[in-house]
Z-matrix of the N, CA and C atoms (Angstrom, degrees):
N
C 1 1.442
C 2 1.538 1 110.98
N 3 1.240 2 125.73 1 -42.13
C 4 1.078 3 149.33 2 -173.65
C 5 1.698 4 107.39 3 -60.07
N 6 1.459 5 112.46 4 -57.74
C 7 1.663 6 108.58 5 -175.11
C 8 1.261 7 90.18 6 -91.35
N 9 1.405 8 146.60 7 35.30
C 10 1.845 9 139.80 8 163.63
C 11 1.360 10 87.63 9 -95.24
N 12 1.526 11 116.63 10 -57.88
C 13 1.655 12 127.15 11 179.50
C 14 1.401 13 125.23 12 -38.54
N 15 1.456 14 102.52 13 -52.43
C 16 1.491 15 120.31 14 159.27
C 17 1.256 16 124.01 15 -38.48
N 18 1.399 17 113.97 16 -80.59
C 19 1.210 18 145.15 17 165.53
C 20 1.598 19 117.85 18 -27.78
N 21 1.330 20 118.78 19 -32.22
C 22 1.740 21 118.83 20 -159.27
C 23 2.309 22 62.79 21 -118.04
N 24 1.129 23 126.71 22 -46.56
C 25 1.839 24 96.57 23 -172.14
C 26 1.719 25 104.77 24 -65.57
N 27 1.258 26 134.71 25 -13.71
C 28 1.615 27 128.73 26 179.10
C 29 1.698 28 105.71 27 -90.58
N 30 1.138 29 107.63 28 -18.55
C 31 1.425 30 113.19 29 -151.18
C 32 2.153 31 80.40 30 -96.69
N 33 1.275 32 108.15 31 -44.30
C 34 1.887 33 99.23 32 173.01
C 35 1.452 34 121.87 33 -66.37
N 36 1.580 35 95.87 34 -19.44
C 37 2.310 36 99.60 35 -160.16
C 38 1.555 37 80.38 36 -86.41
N 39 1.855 38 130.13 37 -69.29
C 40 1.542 39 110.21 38 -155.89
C 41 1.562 40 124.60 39 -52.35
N 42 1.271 41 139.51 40 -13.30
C 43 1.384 42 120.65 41 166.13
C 44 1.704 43 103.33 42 -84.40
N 45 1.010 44 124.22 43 -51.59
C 46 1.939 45 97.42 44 165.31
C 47 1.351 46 113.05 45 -38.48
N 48 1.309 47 127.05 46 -70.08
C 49 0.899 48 127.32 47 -151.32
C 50 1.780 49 110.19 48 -68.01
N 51 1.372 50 128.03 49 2.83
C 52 1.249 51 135.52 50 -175.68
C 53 1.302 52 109.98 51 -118.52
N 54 1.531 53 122.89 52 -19.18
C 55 1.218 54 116.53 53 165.12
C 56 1.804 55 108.79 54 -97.57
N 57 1.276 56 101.12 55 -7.48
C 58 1.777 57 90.11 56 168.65
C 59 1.723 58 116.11 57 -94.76
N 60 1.276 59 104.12 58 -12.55
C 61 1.810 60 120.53 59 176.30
C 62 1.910 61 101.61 60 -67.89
N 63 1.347 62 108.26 61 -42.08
C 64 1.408 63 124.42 62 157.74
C 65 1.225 64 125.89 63 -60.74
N 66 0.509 65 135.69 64 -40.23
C 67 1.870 66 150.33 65 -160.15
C 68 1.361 67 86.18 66 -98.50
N 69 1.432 68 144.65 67 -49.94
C 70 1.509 69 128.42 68 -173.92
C 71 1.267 70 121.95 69 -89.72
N 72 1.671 71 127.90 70 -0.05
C 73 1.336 72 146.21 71 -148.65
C 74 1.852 73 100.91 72 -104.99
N 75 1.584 74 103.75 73 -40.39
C 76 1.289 75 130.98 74 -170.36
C 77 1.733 76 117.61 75 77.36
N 78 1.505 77 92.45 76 -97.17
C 79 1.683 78 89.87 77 -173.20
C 80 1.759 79 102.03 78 -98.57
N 81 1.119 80 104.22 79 -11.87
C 82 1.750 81 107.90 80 170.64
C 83 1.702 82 105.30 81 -87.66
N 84 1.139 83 126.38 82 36.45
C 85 1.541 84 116.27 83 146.08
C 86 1.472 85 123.37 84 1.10
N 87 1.353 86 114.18 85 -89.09
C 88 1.115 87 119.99 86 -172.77
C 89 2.082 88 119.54 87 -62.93
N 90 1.615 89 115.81 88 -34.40
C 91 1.395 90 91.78 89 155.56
C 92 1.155 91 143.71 90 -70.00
N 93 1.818 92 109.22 91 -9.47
C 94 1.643 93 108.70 92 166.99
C 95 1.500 94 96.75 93 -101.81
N 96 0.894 95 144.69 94 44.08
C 97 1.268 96 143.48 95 139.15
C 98 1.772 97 113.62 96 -82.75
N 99 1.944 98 104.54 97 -47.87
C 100 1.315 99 106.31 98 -162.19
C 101 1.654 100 102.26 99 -78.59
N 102 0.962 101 125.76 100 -28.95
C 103 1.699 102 159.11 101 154.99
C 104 1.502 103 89.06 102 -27.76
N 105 1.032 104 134.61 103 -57.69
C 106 1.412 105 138.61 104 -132.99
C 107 1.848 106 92.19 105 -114.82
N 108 1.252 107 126.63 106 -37.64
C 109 1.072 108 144.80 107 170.64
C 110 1.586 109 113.80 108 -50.94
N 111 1.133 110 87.78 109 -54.93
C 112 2.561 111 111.48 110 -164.11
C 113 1.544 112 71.66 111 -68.15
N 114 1.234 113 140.03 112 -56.17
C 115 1.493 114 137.78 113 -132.88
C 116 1.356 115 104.63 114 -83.56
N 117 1.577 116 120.62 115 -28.72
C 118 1.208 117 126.69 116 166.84
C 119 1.289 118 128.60 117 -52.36
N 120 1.661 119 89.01 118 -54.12
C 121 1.567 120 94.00 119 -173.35
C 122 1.627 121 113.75 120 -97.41
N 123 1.291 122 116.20 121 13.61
C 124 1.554 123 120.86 122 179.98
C 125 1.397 124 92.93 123 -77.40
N 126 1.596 125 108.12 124 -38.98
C 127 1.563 126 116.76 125 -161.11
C 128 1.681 127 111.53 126 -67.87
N 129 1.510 128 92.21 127 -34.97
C 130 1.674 129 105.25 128 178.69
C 131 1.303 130 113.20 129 -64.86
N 132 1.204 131 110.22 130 -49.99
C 133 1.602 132 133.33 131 175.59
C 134 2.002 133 101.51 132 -45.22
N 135 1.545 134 102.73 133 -81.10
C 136 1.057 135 106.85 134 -172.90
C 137 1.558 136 119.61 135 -67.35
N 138 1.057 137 127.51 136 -29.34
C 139 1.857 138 122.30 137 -179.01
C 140 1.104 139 141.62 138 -35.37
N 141 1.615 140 94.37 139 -49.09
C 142 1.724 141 120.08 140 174.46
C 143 1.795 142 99.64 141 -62.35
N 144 1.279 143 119.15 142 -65.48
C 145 1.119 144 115.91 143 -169.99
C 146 1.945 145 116.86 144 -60.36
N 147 1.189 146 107.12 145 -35.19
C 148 1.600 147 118.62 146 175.43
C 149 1.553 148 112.89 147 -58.75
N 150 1.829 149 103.15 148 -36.68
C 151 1.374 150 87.27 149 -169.30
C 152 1.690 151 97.47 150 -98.14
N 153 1.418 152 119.54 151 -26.86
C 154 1.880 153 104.12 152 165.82
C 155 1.325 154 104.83 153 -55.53
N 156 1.145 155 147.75 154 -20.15
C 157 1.489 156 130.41 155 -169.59
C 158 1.621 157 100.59 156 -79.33
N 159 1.364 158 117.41 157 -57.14
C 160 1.551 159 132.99 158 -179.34
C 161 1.483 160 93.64 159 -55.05
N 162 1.204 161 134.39 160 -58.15
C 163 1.465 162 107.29 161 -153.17
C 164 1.577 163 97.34 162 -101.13
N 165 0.807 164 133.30 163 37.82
C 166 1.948 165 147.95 164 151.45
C 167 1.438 166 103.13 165 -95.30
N 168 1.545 167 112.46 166 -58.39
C 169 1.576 168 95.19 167 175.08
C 170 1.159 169 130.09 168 -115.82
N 171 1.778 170 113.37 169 44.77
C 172 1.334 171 102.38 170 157.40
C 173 1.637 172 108.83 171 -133.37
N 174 1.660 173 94.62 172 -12.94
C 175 1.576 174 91.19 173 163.18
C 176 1.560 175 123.42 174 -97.18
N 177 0.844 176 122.78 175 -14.53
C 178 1.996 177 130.00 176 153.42
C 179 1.638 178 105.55 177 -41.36
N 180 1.160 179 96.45 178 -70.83
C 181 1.197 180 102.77 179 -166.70
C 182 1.619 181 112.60 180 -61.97
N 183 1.260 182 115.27 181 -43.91
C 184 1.639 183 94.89 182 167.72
C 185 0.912 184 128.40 183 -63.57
N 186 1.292 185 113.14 184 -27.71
C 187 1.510 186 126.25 185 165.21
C 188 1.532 187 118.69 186 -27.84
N 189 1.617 188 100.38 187 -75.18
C 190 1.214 189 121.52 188 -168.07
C 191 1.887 190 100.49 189 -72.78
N 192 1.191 191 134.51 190 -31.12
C 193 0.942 192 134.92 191 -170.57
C 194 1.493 193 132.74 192 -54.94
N 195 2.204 194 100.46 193 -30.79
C 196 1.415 195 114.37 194 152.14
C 197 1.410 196 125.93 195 -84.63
């Protein structure tokens, strides 16, 4: 249920978010498109790992702290 929810909130933000990557780029369209693209998937790429790192060391440690 949870990644349908997901899924239909990513599936509404990328056409805003591709006609406003456009709209701020001007007559270079297509490099703030690819700009806007790398940034997606850096985020996809990097998230999983950013947020296991953060929640190893900040919930361990409170953990262990009581």
């Amino acid at each position: 249920m949870l990644v349908t929810v997901s899924g239909l909130g990513i599936a509404a933000y990328h056409p805003e978010g591709y006609k406003t990557a456009a709209f701020h780029t001007g007559p270079r369209a297509a490099t703030g498109m690819s700009i806007f693209s790398v940034g997606g998937n850096a985020g996809m790429a990097l998230g999983p790992i950013l947020s296991l790192r953060s929640s190893v060391t900040w919930a361990l440690t409170r953990c262990l702290s009581w």
